[in-house]
C-alpha positions in Angstrom: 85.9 88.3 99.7 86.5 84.7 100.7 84.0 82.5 102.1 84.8 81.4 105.7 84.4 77.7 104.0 87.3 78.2 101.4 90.2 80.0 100.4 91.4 80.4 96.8 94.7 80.8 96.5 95.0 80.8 93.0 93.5 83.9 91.8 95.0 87.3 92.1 93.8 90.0 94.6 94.0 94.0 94.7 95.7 95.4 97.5 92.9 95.8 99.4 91.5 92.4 99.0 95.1 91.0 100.1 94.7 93.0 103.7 90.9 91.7 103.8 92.0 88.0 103.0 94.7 88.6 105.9 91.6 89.2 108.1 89.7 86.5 107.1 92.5 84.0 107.7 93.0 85.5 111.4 89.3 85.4 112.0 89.1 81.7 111.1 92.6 80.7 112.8 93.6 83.5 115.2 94.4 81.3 117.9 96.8 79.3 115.4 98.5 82.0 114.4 99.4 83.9 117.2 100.3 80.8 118.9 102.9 80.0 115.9 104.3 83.8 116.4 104.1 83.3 120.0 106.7 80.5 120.5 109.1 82.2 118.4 109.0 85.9 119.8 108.3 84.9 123.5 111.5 83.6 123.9 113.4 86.4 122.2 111.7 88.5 124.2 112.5 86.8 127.1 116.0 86.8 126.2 116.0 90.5 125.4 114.6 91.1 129.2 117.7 88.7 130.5 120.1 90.0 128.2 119.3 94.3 128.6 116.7 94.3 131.9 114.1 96.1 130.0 111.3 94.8 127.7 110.8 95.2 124.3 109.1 98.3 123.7 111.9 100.4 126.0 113.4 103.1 124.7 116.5 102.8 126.9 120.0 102.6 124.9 121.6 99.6 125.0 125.4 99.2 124.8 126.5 98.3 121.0 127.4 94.3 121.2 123.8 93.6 123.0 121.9 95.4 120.3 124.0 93.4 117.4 123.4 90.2 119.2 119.7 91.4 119.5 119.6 92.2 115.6 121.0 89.2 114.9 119.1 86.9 116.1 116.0 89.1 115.1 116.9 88.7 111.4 118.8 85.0 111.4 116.0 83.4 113.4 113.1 84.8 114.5 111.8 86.7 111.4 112.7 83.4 109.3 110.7 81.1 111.3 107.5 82.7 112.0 107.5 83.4 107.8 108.1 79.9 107.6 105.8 78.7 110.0 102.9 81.0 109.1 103.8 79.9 105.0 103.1 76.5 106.2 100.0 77.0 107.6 98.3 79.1 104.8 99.4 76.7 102.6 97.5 73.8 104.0 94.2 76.4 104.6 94.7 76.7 100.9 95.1 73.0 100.0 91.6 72.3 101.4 93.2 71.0 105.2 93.1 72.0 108.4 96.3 73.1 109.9 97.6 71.9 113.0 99.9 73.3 115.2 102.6 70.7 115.6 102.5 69.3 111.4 102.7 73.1 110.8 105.8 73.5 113.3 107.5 70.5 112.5 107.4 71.5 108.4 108.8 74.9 109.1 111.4 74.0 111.7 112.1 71.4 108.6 113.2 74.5 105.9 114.3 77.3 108.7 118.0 76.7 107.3 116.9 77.3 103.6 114.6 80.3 105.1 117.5 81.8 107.3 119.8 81.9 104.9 117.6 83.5 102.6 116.5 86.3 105.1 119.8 86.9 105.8 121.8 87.1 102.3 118.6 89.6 101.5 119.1 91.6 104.3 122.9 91.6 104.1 122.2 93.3 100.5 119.6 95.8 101.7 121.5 97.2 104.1 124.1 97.1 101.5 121.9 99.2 99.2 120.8 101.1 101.6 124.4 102.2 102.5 125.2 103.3 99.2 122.4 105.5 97.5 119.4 104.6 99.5 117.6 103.5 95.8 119.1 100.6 95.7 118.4 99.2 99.2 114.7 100.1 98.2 115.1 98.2 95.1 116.4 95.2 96.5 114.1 95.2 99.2 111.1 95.2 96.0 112.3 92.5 94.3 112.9 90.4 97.4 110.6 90.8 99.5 109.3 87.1 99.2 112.4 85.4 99.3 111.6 84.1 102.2 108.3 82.3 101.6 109.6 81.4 98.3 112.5 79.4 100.1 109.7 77.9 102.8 107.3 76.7 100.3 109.2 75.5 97.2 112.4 74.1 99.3 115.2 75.8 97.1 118.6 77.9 98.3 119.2 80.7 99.1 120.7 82.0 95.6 116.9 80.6 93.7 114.7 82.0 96.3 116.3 85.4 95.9 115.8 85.1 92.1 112.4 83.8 92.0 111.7 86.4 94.2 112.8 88.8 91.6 111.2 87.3 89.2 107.3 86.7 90.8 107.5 90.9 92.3 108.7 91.9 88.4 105.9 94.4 87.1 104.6 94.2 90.6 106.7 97.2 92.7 104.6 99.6 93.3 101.8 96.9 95.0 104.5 95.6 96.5 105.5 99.1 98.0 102.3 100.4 99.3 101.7 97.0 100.9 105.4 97.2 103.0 104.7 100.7 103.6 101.2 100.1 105.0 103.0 97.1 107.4 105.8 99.5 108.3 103.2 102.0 109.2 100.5 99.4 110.9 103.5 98.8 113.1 104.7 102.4 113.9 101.0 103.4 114.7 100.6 100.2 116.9 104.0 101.0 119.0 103.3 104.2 119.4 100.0 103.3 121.0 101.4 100.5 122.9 104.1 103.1 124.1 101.6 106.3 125.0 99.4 103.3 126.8 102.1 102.4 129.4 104.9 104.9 130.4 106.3 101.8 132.4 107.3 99.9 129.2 108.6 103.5 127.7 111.0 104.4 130.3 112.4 100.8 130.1 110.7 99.4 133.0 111.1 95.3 133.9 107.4 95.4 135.3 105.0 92.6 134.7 102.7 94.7 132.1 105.4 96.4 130.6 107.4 93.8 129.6 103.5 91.8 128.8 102.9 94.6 126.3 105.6 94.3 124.9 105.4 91.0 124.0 101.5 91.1 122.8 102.6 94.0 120.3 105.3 92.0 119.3 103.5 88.6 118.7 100.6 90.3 117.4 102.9 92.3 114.6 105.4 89.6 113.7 102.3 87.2 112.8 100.2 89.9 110.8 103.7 90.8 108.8 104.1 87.3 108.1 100.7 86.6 107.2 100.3 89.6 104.8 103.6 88.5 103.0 102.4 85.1 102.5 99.4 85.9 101.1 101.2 88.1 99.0 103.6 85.4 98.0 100.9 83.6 96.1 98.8 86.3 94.6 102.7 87.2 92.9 102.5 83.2 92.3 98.6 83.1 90.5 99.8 86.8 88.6 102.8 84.2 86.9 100.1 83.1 84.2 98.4 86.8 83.3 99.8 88.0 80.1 102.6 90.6 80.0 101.6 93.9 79.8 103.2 95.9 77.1 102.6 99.4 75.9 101.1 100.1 72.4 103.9 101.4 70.7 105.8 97.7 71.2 103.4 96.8 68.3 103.7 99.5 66.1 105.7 97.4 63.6 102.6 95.5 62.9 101.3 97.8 61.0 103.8 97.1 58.1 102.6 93.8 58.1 99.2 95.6 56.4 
């Protein structure tokens, strides 16, 4: 595990080492980075109160153009910037500096464009995928599931994060996999605490604590998601140098050579 005193970035981690190195990094910053996932989900959650009367962790149907709006602003905006902002900020902890709130917020309000695109061409293709055989939403979502920290931290479009993306996760799936799955389940586990906790929030009550809840759950998610993917953006980026794997029989031919 990482000292407290430094952070390699450089060398690559097992799964379990990637969730620990999350930890460490909240436990040295944790007022940073709930801060950064703070400005940017407060006020969509604020705007999801104005806009439906309910917080976030309701259950209440909303009426079809609401819940678009809702979605896409989720995946345009808000998802983009807290990756891009939380990117920024392990990047400097890696580089030897301290990070500070407003250089950190000014350098990823500086690439949101490049990151927004990026989230949403990806996500426009997973659903895609997704609609058609399932497997190939599921692929997609593999091979791009840094995309988005790729186009906060190198600066490139849309069309090279997606394909660097591609090709820092090759070999790497099933890491990959377990690691979204344990994030899709982190949050499923946390909701449903959150939900059982407060039937206020549940039954799509406006109340002061529901609509609080709400918000802690989703600050609190939304920074470890982006946190866990940007550490895993560069353990893909310090795996670039290991040697390719191949099985035995690739070398069979050498024997002729006898």
């Amino acid at each position: 595990m990482d000292s407290p005193a430094s952070l390699d970035l450089g060398r690559p981690r097992s799964i379990g080492q990637l969730f620990t190195t999350t930890l460490v990094l909240y436990g040295r910053y944790p007022l940073l980075f709930l801060a950064l996932a703070a400005g940017v989900v407060v006020p969509y959650d604020l705007l999801r109160l104005a806009l439906t009367g309910v917080g976030s962790l309701s259950v209440v149907d909303h009426d079809a153009g609401t819940s678009l709006l809702l979605e896409l602003l989720d995946f345009s905006l808000v998802g983009p910037l807290v990756s891009a902002l939380h990117m920024h900020a392990v990047s400097a902890i890696g580089e030897g500096r301290r990070p500070r709130l407003l250089t950190v917020a000014r350098d990823g309000l500086v690439v949101l464009p490049l990151v927004a695109a990026t989230e949403i061409a990806a996500n426009l293709g997973i659903f895609a995928g997704l609609l058609l055989l399932i497997i190939p939403g599921i692929v997609l979502m593999l091979r791009w599931a840094v995309a988005a920290q790729v186009a906060s931290i190198e600066r490139v479009t849309w069309v090279a994060a997606l394909g660097r993306s591609r090709r820092l996760g090759a070999g790497r799936y099933p890491e990959i996999f377990l690691m979204l799955m344990c994030l899709a389940l982190i949050g499923f586990l946390v909701h449903l605490v959150a939900r059982s906790s407060d039937l206020d929030a549940t039954l799509g009550s406006a109340s002061v604590s529901a609509v609080a809840l709400g918000m802690a759950v989703d600050t609190v998610l939304a920074s470890l998601s982006a946190l866990v993917l940007a550490v895993l953006y560069f353990d893909l980026r310090a795996r670039e140098t290991d040697p390719p794997r191949r099985p035995p029989r690739a070398y069979e031919h050498l024997r002729d050579l006898d």
